[in-house]
N, C-alpha and C positions, 0 to 999 in steps of 0.2 A: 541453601541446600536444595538440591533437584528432588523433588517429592511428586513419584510416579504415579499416586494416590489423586494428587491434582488433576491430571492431566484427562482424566473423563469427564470433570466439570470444566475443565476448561475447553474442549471440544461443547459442549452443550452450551457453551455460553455466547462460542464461535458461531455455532448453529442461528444462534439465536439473533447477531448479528447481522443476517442477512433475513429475517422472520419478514410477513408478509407486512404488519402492522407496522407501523412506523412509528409507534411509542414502545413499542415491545423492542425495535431496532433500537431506539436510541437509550433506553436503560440497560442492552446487552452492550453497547459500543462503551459506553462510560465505562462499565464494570471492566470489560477488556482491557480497557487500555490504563484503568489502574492496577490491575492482576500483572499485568505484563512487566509493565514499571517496577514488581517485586520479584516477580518471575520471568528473568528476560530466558530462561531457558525453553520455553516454549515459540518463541518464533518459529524459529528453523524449521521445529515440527510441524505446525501447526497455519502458519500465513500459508505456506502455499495452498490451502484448502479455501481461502477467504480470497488470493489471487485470483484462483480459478475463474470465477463467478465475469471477470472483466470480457472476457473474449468465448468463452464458453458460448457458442450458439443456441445449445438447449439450456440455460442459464433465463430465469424469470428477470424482469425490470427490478423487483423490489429484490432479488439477490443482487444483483449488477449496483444499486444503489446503496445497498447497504456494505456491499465488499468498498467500492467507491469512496463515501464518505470516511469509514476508518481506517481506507489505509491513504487519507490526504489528513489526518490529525499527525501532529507533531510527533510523538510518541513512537506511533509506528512506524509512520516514513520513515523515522530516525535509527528505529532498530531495522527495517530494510534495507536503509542505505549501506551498514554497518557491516552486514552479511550479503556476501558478493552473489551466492545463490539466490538470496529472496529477490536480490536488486538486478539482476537478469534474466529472472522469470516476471516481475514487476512491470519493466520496461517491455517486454516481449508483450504480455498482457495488454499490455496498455496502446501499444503500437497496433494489435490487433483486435483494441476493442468497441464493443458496438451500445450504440446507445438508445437501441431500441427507439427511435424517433421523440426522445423526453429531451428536452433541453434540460432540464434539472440535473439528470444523468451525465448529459456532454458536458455542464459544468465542472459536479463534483468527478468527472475523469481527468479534465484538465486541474483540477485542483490538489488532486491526487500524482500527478504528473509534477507539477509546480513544488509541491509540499516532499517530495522526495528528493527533487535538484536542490530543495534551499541545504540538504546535509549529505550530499554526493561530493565526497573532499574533490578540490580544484589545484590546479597549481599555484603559488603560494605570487609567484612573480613569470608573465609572458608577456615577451618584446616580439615585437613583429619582425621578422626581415628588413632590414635595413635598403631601399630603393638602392643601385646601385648605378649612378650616372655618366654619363661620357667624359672623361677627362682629356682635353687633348693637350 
């Protein structure tokens, strides 16, 4: 059941996901991404806030690394790929995103890029064109 009572902890928790500290980031990330796994009614809402952070020019390193790393966990990707809106603001994100000159950052963006294609459904069976040759 949708429980609207949640949903300001779980904006604080979102918050907290992209924090300056990078112990503070990764004990919000865990927590997130087993809230979510109960409560998948919060994506929709709530990822395009933690998107942002990817392409955003006024957007800090430790936001950009922190939106980054959890939306390249399993979990997430998988509820973005799932919802055509997260997974097209996602990809837009991502195509215009900046990596602040951290290679850390350019990683977890490609990895976040990668971790979203491994559950973007594909066609099941594609045959290429068949070359079509001179018969005389």
């Amino acid at each position: 059941a949708r429980e609207p009572a949640l949903a300001p902890l779980f904006e604080m928790q979102l918050r907290l996901c992209t924090h300056r500290y990078s112990k503070v980031r990764a004990l919000a990330q865990d927590g997130y991404k087993a809230a979510l796994s109960r409560h998948p009614w919060v994506a929709a809402r709530q990822l395009p806030s933690i998107i942002g952070p990817l392409s955003d020019a006024a957007a800090q390193p430790h936001e950009a690394k922190g939106a980054a790393y959890l939306l390249s966990s399993a979990r997430v990707s998988a509820t973005v790929a799932r919802e055509p809106a997260l997974l097209c603001a996602l990809l837009a994100a991502l195509a215009n995103s900046r990596d602040h000159g951290l290679h850390k950052l350019s990683r977890l963006i490609r990895a976040a890029f990668s971790a979203v294609l491994r559950h973007v459904p594909a066609p099941a069976t594609f045959a290429p064109p068949r070359a079509q040759g001179n018969r005389a």
